[in-house]
C-alpha positions as CSV (number, residue, x, y, z in Angstrom):
1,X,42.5,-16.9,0.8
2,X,38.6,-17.1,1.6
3,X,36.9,-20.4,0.0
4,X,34.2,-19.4,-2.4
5,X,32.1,-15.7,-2.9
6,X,32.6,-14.0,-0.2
7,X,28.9,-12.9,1.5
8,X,27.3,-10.0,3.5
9,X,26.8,-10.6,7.4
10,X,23.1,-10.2,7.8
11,X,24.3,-8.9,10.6
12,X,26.0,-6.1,9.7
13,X,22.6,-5.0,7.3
14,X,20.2,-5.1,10.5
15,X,22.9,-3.2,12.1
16,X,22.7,-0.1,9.2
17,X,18.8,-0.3,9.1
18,X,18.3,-0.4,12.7
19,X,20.7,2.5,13.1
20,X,19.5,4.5,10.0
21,X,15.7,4.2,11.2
22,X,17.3,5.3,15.0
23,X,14.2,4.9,17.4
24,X,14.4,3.3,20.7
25,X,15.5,0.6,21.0
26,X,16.5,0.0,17.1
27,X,19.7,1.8,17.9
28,X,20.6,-0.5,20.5
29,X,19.8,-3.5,18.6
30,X,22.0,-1.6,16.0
31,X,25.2,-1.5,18.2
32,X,24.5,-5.0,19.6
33,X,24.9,-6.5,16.1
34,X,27.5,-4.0,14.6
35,X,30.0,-5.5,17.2
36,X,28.5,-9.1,16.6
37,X,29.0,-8.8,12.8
38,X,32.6,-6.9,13.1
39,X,33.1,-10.2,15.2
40,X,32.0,-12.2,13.2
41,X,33.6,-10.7,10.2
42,X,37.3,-10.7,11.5
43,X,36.7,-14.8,12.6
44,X,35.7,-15.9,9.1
45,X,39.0,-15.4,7.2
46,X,37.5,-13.6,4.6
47,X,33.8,-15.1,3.9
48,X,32.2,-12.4,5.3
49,X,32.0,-8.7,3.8
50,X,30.2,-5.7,5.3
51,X,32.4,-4.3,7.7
52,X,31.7,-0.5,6.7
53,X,27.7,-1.4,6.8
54,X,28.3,-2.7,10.7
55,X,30.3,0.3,11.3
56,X,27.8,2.9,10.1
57,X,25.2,0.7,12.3
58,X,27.3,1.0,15.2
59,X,28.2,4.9,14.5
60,X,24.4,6.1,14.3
61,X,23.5,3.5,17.0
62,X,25.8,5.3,19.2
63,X,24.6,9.0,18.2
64,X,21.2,8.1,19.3
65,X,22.1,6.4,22.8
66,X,24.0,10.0,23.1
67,X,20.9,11.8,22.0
68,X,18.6,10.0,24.6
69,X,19.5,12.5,27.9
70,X,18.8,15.5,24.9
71,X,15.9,14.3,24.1
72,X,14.9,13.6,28.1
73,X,16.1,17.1,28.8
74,X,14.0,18.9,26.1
75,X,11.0,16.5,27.1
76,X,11.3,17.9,30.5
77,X,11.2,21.2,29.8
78,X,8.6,21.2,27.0
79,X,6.2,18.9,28.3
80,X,5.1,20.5,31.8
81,X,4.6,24.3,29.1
82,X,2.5,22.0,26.9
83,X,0.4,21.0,29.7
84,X,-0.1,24.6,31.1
85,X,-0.7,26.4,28.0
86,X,-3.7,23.4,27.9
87,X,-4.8,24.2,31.0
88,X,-5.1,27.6,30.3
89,X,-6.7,26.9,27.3
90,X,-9.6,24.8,29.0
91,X,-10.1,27.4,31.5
92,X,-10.4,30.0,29.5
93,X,-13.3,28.0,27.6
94,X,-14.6,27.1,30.9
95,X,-15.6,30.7,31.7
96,X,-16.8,31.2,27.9
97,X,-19.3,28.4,28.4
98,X,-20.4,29.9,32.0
99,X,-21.0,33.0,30.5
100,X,-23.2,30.9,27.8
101,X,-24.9,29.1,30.2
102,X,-26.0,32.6,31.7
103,X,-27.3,34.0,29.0
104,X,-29.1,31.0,28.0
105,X,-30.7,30.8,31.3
106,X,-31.9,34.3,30.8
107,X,-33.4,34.0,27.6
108,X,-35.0,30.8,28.8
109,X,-36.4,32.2,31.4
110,X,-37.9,35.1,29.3
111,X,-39.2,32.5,26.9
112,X,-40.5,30.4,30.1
113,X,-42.3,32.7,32.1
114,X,-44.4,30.6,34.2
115,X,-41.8,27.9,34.6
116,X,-38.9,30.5,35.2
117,X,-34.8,28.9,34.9
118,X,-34.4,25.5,34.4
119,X,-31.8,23.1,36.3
120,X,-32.0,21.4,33.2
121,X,-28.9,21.6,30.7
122,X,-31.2,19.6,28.3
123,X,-33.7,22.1,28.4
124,X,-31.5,24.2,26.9
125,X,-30.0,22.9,24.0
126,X,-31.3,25.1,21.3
127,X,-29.3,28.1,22.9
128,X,-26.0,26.4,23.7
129,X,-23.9,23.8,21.6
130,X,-24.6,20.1,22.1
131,X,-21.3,19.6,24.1
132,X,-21.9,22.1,26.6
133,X,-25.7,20.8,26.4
134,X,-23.8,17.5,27.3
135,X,-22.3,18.7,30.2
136,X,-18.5,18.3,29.2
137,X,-16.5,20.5,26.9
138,X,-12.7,21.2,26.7
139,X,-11.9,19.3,29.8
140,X,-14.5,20.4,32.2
141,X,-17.8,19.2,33.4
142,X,-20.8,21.6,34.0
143,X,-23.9,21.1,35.7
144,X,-26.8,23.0,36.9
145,X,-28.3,23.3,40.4
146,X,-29.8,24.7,43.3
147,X,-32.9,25.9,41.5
148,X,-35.6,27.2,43.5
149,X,-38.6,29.3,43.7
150,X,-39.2,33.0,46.1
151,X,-42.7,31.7,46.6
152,X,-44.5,28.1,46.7
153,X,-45.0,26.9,43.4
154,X,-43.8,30.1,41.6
155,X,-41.3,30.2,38.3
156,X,-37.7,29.0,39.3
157,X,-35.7,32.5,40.1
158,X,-32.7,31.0,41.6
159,X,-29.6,29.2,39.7
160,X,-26.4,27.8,40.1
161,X,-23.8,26.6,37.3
162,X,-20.6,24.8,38.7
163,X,-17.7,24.3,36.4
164,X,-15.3,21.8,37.4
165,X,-12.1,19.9,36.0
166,X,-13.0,16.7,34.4
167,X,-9.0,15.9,35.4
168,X,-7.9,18.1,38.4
169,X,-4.3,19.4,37.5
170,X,-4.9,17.7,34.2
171,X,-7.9,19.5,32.3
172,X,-8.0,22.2,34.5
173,X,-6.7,23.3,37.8
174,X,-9.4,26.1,39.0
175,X,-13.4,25.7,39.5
176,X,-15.7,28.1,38.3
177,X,-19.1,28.9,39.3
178,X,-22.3,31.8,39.2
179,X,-25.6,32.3,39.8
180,X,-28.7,34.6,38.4
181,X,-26.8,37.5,40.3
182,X,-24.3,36.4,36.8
183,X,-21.1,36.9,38.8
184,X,-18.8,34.4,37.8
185,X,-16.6,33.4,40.4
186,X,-13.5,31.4,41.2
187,X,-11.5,28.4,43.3
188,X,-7.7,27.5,43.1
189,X,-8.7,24.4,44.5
190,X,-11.5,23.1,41.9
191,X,-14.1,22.3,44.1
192,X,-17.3,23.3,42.6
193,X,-18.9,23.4,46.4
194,X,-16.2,25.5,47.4
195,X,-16.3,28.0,45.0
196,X,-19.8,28.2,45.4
197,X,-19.0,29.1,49.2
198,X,-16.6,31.4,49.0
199,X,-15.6,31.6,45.4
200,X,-13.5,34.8,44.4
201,X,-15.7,36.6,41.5
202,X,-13.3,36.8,37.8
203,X,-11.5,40.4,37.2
């Protein structure tokens, strides 16, 4: 006969939180003290209660050690789809904004006569938003170049925008590039100076 009321391992209760809760690694520390309180419980002759809490601990702290190669499985699959729908994503905007970045140079330059382009991505910040103005958006960094002039100190009629990843493979994968000719061309590589080279113009 057990001496006196008969208690509940604390054990066995942090066994059936940590197991309901079931996050790494609460559902090890939930099978770790189910069997130390079902121990415990059988050696005390009775002064110890809770043997159905420390075996619902250990139950659901075993169903999530099982779920862990699921969860890796479904991780591996989803993850690397996540990251190219992004990438697509940020290319796609990447050509948006170089096709921005054309247009304002245009209407800069017909606003700007005497002075022609500008190499300047300040310069135009009342005809593009301040992030592209900024030169970064979605992943990308932009930059203006190359200006220069068809006759000494004549307006600026000669451009060049380079698009590159911020995070090759990560933000982007492909570089994108143009000029005042406004073809907007390509490299699988993502080198800006390469693209500008021997770029492959967008379908």
């Amino acid at each position: 006969m057990p001496i006196g009321p008969q208690q509940t391992s604390g054990k066995a209760i942090a066994s059936l939180v940590c197991g309901i809760v079931n996050i790494f690694p609460l559902f090890i520390i939930a099978v770790v003290l189910g069997h130390i309180s079902l121990s415990e419980i059988k050696k005390s002759g009775g002064r110890l209660k809770g043997e159905g809490m420390a075996i619902a601990g250990l139950v659901m702290g075993y169903l999530g050690i099982v779920a862990i190669p699921i969860i890796l499985f479904i991780a591996a699959i989803a993850i690397p789809n996540l990251l190219r729908a992004k990438i697509a994503a940020n290319e796609s905007s990447a050509v948006g904004s170089v096709r921005n970045l054309i247009t304002a140079e245009v209407s800069y330059q017909a606003m700007n006569e005497s002075a022609g382009f500008t190499c300047n991505l300040a310069n135009l910040s009342d005809l593009i938003d301040s992030q592209l103005a900024a030169g970064q958006k979605t992943g990308y960094v932009f930059a203006l170049q190359n200006c220069s002039s068809e006759v000494v100190s004549g307006p600026v009629t000669k451009f060049q925008i380079t698009a590159v990843p911020a995070v090759h493979n990560s933000s982007g994968r492909r570089a994108f590039c143009a000029d005042e000719s406004n073809v907007i061309r390509q490299d699988s590589t993502g080198s800006a100076e390469s693209c500008l080279r021997q770029g492959l113009a967008l379908e």
